[in-house]
N, C-alpha and C positions, 0 to 999 in steps of 0.2 A: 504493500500500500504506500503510493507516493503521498507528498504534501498537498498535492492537487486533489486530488483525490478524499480526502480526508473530508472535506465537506457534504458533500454528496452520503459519502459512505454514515456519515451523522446522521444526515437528513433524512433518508430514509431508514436510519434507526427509529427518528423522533416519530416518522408519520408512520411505521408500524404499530411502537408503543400506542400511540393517539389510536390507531383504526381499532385496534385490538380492548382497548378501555373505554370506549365509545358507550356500548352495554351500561359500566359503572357508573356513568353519572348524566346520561343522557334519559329521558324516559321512556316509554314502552312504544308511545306513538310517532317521536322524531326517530327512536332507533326503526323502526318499521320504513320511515320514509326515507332514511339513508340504505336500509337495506333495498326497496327500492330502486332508488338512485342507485345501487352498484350494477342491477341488474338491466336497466338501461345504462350504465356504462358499457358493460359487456356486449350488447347490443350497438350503442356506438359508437365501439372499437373496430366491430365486424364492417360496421359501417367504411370506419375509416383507412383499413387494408385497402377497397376498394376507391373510394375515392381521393385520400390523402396521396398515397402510395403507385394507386396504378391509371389514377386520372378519368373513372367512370364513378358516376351519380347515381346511384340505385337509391329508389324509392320503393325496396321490397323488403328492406331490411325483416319489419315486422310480420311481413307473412309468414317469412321464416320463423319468427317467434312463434305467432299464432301457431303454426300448423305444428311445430312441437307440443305447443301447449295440447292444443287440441288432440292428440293419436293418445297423450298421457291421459287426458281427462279420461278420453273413449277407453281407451284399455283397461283403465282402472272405475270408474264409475260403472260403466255397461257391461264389460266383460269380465272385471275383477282379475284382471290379470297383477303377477306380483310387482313389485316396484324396478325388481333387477332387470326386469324384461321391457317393462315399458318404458324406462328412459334410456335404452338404447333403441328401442324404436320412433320414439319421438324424436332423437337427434336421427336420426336416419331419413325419418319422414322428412324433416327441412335441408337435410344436403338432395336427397331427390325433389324436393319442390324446387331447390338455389337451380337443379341440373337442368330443369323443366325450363324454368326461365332464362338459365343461361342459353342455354342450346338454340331459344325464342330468340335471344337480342341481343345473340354475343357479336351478329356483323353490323351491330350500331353505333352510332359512335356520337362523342358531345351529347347534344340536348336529344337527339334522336332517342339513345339507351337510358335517358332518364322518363322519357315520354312513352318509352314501350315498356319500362319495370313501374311505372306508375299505371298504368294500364291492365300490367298482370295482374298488380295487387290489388285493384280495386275489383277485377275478373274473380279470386280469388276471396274476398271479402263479400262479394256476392255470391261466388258456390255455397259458401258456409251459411250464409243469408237463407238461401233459399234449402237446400239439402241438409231440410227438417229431420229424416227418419232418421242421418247419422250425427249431425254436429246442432241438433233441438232448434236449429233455427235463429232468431234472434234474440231468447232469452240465455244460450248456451248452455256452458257444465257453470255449476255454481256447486260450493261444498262438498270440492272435491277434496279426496282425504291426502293428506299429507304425510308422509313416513315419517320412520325413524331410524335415525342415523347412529350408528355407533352407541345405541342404546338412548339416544337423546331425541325427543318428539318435537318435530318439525313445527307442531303445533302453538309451540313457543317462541315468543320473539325471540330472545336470546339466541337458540338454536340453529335458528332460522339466519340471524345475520350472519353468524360466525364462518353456516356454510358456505354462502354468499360470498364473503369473504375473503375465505380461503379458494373459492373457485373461480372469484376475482384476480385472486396476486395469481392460480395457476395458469389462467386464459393468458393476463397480461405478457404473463414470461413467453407461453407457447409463443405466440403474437410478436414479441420481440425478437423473439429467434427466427420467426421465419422472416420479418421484412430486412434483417439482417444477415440473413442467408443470399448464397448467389440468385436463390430465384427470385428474394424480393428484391433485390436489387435490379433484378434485370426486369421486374414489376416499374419501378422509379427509372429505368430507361426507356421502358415502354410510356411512360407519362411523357417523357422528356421528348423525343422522339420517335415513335413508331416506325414509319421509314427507317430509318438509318439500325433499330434491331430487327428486322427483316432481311436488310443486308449482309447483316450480320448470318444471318441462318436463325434466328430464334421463329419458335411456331408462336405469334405473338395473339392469335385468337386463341391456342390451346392455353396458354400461359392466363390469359384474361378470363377464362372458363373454369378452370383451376382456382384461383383468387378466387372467383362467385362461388364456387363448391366449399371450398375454407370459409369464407363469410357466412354461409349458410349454417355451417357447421357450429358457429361459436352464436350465433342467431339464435340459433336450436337450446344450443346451452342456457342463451339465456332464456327463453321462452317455459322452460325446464325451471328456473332459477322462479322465473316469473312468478307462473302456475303456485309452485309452493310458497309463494310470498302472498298472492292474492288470494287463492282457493278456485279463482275462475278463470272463463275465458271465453269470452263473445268475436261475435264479426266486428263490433267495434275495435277487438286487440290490434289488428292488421289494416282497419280502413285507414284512407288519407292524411287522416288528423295525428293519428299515430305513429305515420311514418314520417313526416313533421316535426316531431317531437324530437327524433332520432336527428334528423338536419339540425336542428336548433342546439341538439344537446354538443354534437361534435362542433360543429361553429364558434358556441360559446366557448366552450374549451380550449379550441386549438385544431383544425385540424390536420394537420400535420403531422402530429404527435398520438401515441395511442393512447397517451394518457391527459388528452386533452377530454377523449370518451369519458373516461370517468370522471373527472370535477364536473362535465359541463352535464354530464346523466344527473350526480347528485346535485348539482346547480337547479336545472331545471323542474325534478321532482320538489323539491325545497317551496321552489318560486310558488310550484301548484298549489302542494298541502296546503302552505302558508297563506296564499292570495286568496283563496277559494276560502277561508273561513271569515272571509269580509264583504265577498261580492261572488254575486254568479256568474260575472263577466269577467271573473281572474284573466281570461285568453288575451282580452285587450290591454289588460298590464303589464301582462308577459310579452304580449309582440310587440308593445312602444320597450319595454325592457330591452328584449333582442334587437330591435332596429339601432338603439342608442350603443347596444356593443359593438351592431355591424359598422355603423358610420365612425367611432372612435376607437375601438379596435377590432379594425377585420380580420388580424389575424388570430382572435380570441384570449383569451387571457394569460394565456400559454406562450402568445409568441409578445408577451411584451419582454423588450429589453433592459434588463435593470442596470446593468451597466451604464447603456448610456443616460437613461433616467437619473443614475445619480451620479453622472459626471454633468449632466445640465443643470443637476441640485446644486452642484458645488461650485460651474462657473458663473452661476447664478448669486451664489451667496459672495462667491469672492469678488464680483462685482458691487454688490453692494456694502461689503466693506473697501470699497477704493473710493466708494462716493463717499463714504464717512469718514 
């Protein structure tokens, strides 16, 4: 460990201490909306693979969610199947829905591929809508049962964050490792340039298809994370407003960074709980909220510079001691 180093290495001592104590002195209903917030983080990280990283807009993030949510509800409410079975089928169900849509609008490109996964998804948010005998239609699964884990019932806040939590820092790592792998990099060349890794020899539709299959995948995850945070899961999990949510959350954070997903996830859930216990019109607080980060910092919270922030604090103040 160099001297450079040593900060960082702090700092993420301090915000594990902090995540992991959160429980102890926080209450039952803010730990619940951070636990929350981790889980649209996870969700706006999958996000941010695809669009920080490899320069595509998918507005299907939460289909992905939903349709995990939803195979676990089904398997375990209707058919009682055990919990080991059905959350491998529900991550499974949303890398084959990511594959459905990928395969749909992987030769699109810019606003086109946001215009065709915002289309799947509202496609999709209507199946569920309408195909009553499987997914109840518009009331969906509600008081679905929750496991337990390593002998500790999900049915508890507590438990309930901790998993979250820990499925948080392991998504984060996976995710780190792969956009710092050759192939994420050569994801961030294909932003960069397309042409010129083609030239290269890279198959850069199968490479962008790949990405959509991993986003789906940790989508899935969170949709899984969801489910056992909420109990339910409607057509509204996945429609428009939802997938909105997932924009705003990566925005505000940073998108660039995969851990802009998570501040800007538990950002955003924060903003809801909080705003929504004053007005039923929280949305419009939130979007003049959003608008005022996107126009003073577009690159979200994440990309502000503090360095140079406080080298203009300082030739600020040492100017004003020359006047004095």
């Amino acid at each position: 460990m160099t001297i450079k180093q040593t900060p960082k290495i702090l700092s993420i001592i301090f915000l594990l201490i902090f995540a992991f104590t959160i429980p102890l002195w926080l209450g039952s209903y803010w730990t619940q909306t951070v636990t929350m917030g981790m889980v649209i983080g996870i969700t706006a990280m999958s996000f941010i693979l695809l669009t920080g990283y490899c320069g595509v807009v998918s507005f299907a993030q939460m289909s992905f969610y939903a349709m995990a949510a939803y195979v676990f509800a089904l398997t375990i409410k209707d058919y009682h199947w055990p919990t080991y079975i059905s959350i491998p089928l529900a991550i499974l169900g949303a890398v084959i829905l990511s594959a459905i849509f990928g395969a749909i609008a992987i030769r699109s490109k810019g606003i086109y591929f946001l215009m065709m996964t915002l289309a799947l998804s509202q496609l999709f948010s209507g199946l569920m809508l309408d195909w009553q005998s499987v997914t109840h239609g518009y009331s969906g699964f509600t008081g679905v049962a929750r496991p337990s884990i390593f002998g500790f019932s999900l049915m508890k806040t507590n438990p309930r964050y901790y998993t979250t939590l820990v499925a948080l820092i392991i998504c984060y790592l996976i995710l780190l490792r792969i956009v710092s792998s050759p192939f994420g990099l050569s994801l961030q060349g294909m932003q960069d340039n397309t042409r010129r890794m083609k030239a290269l020899g890279f198959n850069t539709d199968l490479r962008r298809f790949v990405a959509i299959l991993i986003s789906g995948f940790f989508a899935g995850i969170g949709g899984i994370l969801g489910i056992f945070s909420s109990a339910s899961v409607s057509p509204a999990t996945g429609d428009l407003s939802a997938n909105v949510m997932i924009l705003m959350a990566a925005l505000i954070g940073g998108i660039w960074r995969l851990e802009g997903g998570i501040l800007g996830g538990i950002i955003v859930i924060f903003l809801i709980n909080f705003t929504k216990q004053f007005t039923i019109r929280y949305w419009l607080i939130i979007g003049v909220i959003f608008i005022l980060i996107m126009i003073f910092l577009p690159n979200g919270l994440l990309g502000l510079n503090f360095s140079k922030i406080s080298s203009k604090i300082k030739s600020g103040f040492n100017k004003n001691r020359q006047r004095t």
